[in-house]
Structure formats: structure tokens, C-alpha cells
C-alpha positions in Angstrom: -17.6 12.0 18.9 -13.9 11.5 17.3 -12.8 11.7 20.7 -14.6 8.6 21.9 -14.1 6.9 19.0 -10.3 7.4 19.2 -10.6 5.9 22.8 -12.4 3.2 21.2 -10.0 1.9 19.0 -7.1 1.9 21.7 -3.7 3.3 21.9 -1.5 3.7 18.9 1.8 2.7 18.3 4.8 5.4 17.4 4.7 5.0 13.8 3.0 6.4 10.9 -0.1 6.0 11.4 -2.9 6.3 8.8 -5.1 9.0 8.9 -9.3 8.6 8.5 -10.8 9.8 5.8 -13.6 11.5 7.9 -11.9 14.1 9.7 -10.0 12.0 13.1 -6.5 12.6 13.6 -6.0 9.2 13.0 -7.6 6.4 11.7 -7.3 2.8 13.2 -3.5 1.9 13.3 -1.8 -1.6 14.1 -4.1 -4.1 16.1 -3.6 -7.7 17.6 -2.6 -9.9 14.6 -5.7 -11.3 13.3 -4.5 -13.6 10.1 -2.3 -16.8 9.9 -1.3 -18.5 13.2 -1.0 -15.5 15.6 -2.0 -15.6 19.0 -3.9 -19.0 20.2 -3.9 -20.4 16.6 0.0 -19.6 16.2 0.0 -22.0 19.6 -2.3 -24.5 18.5 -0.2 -24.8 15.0 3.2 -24.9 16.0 2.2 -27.6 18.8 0.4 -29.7 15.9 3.1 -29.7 14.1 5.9 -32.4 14.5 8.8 -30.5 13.3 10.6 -27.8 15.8 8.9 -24.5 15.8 5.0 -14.4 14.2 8.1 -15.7 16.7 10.4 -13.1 17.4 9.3 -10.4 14.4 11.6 -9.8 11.8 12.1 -6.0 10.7 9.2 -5.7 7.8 11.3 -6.1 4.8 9.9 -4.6 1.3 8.6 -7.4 -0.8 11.0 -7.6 -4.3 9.3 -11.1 -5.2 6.3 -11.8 -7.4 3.3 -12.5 -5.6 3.4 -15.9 -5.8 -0.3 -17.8 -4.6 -1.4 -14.3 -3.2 -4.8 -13.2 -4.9 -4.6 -9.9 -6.7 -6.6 -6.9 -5.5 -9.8 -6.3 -7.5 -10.3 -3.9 -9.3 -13.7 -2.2 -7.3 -14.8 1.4 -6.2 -17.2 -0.5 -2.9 -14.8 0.0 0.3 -17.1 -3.0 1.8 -16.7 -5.3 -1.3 -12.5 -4.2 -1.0 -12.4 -5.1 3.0 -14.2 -8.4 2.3 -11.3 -9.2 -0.6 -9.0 -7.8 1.2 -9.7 -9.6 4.9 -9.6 -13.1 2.7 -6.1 -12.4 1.5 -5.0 -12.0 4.3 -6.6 -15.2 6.2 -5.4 -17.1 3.3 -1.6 -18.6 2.7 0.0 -21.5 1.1 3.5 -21.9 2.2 3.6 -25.3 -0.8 3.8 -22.5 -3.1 4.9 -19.0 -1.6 7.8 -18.6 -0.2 7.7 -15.5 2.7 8.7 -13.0 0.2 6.1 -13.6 -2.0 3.7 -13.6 0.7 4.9 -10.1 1.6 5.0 -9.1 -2.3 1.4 -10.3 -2.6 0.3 -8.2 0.5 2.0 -5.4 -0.7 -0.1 -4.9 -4.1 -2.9 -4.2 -1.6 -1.8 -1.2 -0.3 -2.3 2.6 -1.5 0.0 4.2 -3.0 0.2 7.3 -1.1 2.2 7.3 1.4 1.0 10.0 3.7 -1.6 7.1 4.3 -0.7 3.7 4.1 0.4 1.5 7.3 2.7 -0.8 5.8 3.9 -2.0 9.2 -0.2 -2.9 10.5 -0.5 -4.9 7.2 3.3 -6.9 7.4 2.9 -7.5 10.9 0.6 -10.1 10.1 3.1 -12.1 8.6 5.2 -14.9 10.3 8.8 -13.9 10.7 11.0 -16.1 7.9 12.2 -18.9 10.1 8.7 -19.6 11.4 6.9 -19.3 7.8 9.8 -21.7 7.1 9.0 -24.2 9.7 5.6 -23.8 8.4 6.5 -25.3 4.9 8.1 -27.9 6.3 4.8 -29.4 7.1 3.2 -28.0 4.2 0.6 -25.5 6.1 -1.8 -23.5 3.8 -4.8 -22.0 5.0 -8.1 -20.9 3.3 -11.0 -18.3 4.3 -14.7 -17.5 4.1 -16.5 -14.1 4.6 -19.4 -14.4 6.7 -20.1 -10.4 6.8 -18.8 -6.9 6.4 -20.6 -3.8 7.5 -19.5 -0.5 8.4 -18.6 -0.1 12.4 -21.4 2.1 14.0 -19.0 4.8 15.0 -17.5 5.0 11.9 -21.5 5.1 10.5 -22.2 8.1 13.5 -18.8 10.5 12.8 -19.4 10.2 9.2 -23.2 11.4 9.4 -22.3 14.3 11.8 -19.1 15.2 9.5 -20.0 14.0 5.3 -17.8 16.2 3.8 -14.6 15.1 5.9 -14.9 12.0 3.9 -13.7 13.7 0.8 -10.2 14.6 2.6 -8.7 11.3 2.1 -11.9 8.6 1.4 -10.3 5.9 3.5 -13.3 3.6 5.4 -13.5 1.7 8.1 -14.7 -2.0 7.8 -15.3 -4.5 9.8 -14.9 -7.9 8.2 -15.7 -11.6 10.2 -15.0 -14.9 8.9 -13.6 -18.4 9.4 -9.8 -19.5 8.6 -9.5 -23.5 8.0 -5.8 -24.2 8.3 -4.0 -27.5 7.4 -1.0 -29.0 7.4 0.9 -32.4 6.7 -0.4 -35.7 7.8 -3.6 -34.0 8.1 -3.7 -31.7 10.7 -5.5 -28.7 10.8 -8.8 -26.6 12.3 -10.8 -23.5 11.7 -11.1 -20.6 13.8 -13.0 -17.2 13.3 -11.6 -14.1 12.1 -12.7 -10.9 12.6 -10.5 -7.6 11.0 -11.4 -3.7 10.7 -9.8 -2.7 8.2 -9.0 0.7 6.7 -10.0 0.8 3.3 -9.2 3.9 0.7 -11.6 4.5 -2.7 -11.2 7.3 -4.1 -13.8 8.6 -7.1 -12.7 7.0 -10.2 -10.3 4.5 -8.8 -10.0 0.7 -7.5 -9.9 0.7 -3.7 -6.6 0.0 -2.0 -5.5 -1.1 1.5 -4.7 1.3 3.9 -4.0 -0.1 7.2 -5.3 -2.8 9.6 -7.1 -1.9 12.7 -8.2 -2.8 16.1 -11.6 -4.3 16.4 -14.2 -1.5 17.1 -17.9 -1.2 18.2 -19.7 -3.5 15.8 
């Protein structure tokens, strides 16, 4: 079973990768952006826009500003409740008010703080590059999000019930979390386009849930 659900999720990328809490090698590493105006909707944006035009990625640089417009994490033990927070946060910008460091800042007081398993790099790759979140200011583009679900991906549900215990090595989660992003910008562009993340989650017993890494989309 962890072997097809490995296949599932795709090839991984030669960094740290962040390791599932049931017993896989590893869990879910970086996917296809899903949040703020990658693939078609980083097209559809940038054309909308009037001023010149993630373009070429910038090296993921450690967040030093405060958060800026960035919700906080709540403080919650349910990994489903977490994704569902967490997959909002990161569907939702306001470049009026954040600048790109703050963005990353914000993102940042997601994530676990052990090391051995967060994915920084899945999580920061969401991000525009500076120039284009700067570009995106320029014509005052924000973007807000809704939750329409979050459940538990059925091979996730399936390895777990043949392995519990494995759970308890690291009690990171896989989620899968859909949704609509409405984005707008000056002179009143904008549009909405659904979202769907999985998202490895970490709660450990007596302690808020924390990011861990975002994933490829897997069996629903």
C-alpha cells in the first residue's frame, strides 16, 4: 500500500522532503503551485493587468519581517480544521498592505518547528518572486478565499487503518482542502478560480497543529 501511494503522489524533488507520520518514507513533497496567480491564473493576471509584468523564482529567502495582513495560525489540535486555515492563508494575499517579505514572514509562522520535517521550500514556492509580487502592487491585487471542504485523502484513510500506530512516529496528516480564490486588482479587475491543496499537516498530543509541507493532489 505505501508503495502505490508513493506512486500516487508523483515524483519528488531533491530536497528535504517531509516525512509522513504513518510510516512512508516520505510524505507528499512540493506540488504544482496551487495559491496566488500560478499557472493559468498567474496568465490571466498579469495579462489583466495594464502595467508590465511566480516569474523566474527567486531563491526562498527566510522571512525577517512581521507578518504583515497574513492571518496567524490557530491555535487547534484538528489536522482537518489546521489544513482548512491553513489552505485559506495561503489562497489569500493583499499586496496594499504586505509587502513580499511579510508575505513570506506570515507563511512562515505556519510551519513546524522541527526541522527533520518541515518543507519550507513546498510552502515558499507558492509565493511570487519580488519583482512580480511588486508588479502586483502596482495595481493593487489582493485576493480572498473560501473553504468549500476538507477530508482526509482515501489512501491516506487506507495506510493509516492498515498501520495506526505509525501515526505516532511523527503525527503529520494528509489533507485535502478545495476552495475558490476571488482575486482583484485596480480599475476593477479580477475573477475567481478553484483551489484545491493536500496539505501535510503535523498535531502532535498537546500541541496546536503546524504546517508541514504542501503536496501534490492525491486520490480524493
Amino acid at each position: 500500500m505505501h508503495k502505490r501511494f508513493l506512486q500516487r503522489i508523483g515524483r519528488l524533488p531533491n530536497h528535504r522532503i517531509a516525512l509522513v507520520a504513518i510510516g512512508l518514507a516520505c510524505l507528499l513533497a512540493i506540488a504544482a503551485a496551487t495559491a496566488f496567480v500560478t499557472g493559468s491564473s498567474e496568465q490571466q493576471h498579469t495579462r489583466s493587468a495594464p502595467a508590465p509584468t511566480h516569474s523566474a523564482s527567486a531563491p526562498a529567502q527566510e522571512p525577517t519581517a512581521k507578518p504583515g495582513s497574513v492571518a496567524r495560525p490557530p491555535q487547534v489540535s484538528d489536522p482537518v480544521e489546521f489544513a482548512r486555515a491553513a489552505a485559506k492563508m495561503l489562497w489569500s494575499y493583499d499586496t496594499r498592505t504586505t509587502s513580499h517579505k511579510q508575505q513570506l514572514a506570515g507563511m512562515k509562522a505556519w510551519m513546524t518547528k522541527e526541522g527533520r520535517y518541515a518543507d519550507w521550500d513546498s510552502v515558499s514556492a507558492q509565493m511570487p518572486d519580488p519583482l512580480l509580487w511588486s508588479r502586483m502592487a502596482d495595481q493593487k491585487q489582493h485576493a480572498t478565499a473560501t473553504v468549500a471542504e476538507a477530508h482526509y485523502p482515501a489512501a491516506f484513510k487506507q495506510a493509516l487503518a492498515e498501520n495506526p500506530a505509525e501515526i505516532t512516529k511523527a503525527y503529520v496528516y494528509a489533507v485535502t482542502v478545495t476552495g475558490k480564490q476571488k482575486v482583484a486588482w485596480a480599475k476593477r479587475g479580477g475573477g475567481v478560480e478553484a483551489r484545491s491543496s493536500t496539505l501535510a499537516v503535523q498535531c502532535r498530543p498537546s500541541r496546536a497543529c503546524s504546517l508541514v509541507a504542501i503536496a501534490p493532489r492525491v486520490a480524493p
